[in-house]
N, C-alpha and C positions, 0 to 999 in steps of 0.2 A: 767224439769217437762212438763207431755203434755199440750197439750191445750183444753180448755176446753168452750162452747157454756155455758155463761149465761142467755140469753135472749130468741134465737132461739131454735128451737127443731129441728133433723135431719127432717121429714118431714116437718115441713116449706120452711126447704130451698131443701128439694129436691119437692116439688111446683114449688117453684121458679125455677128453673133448669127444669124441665117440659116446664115450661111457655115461659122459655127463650130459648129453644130448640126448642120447635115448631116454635117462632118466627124466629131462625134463618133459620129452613128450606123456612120457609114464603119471608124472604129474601132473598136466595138463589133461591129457585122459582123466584121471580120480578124479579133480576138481571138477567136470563136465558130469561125470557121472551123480557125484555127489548133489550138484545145484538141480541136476534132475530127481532128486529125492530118491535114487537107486542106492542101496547098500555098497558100498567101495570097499577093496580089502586097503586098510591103509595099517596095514603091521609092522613097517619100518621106518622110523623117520630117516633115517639114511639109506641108503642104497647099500647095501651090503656090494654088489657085485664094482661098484664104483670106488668103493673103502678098501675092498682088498687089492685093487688094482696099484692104489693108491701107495697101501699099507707095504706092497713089495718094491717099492722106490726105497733106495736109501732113505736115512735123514737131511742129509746136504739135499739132495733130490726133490724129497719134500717141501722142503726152506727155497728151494730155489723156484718149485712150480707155484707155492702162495706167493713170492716174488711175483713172478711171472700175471699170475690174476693179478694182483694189484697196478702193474703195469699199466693191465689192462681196463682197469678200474678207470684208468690215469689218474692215480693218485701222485705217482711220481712221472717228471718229463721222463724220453725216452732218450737219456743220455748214457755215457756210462758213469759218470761220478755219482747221480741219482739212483741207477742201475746198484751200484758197488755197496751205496751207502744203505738200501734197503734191503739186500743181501743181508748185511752187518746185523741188522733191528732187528731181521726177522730169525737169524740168529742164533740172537741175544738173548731173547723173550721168550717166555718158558710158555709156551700154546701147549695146550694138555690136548692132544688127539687132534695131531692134524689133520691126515688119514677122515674124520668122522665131518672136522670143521669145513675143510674143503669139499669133501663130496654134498655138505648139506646147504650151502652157497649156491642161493638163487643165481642163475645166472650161468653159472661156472664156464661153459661150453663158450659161450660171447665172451667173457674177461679172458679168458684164456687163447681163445682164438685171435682177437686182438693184439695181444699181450705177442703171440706167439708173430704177430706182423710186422712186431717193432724190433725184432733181433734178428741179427745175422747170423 
């Protein structure tokens, strides 16, 4: 059976993937700068603008888009019994600051976009 977004809507998480695309180019800009021996302001390790976008999902919401990365990770098949079951784990598991964890996940915008190809 496919899999299926109970909480999120596809424009939430394609926000998110916005958000976190830009930050990635934001990073790639600092690191260019910095290998050229320019001063970089690097005063966040999180994105703030990414955390708060983040941060006004519910929690299910939350639980559901690091689902979602992981998906896209392919950590898990794109089933829904695998789907149901990492739901369940992620939970479960007391992640302190997901909001912070997820926006600072290299990558984010690719696992997520992915992630986001395998559900209907």
């Amino acid at each position: 059976m496919p899999i299926h977004l109970d909480t999120l809507t596809p424009s939430q998480v394609k926000e998110i993937i916005d958000l976190a695309l830009r930050n990635a180019n934001e990073e790639d800009r600092r690191h260019i700068v910095q290998r050229r021996g320019i001063s970089a302001d690097d005063t966040a390790h999180a994105p703030q603008h990414l955390v708060k976008a983040i941060d006004r999902l519910s929690p299910a919401a939350q639980h559901e888009l690091m689902s979602l990365m992981w998906l896209g990770m392919g950590t898990i098949d794109a089933d829904e019994g695998a789907w149901v079951d990492l739901l369940h784990i992620v939970e479960d598991e007391p992640f302190e600051n997901v909001p912070v964890q997820l926006a600072t996940t290299p990558s984010l915008h690719e696992y997520l976009h992915r992630g986001l190809g395998k559900v209907s």
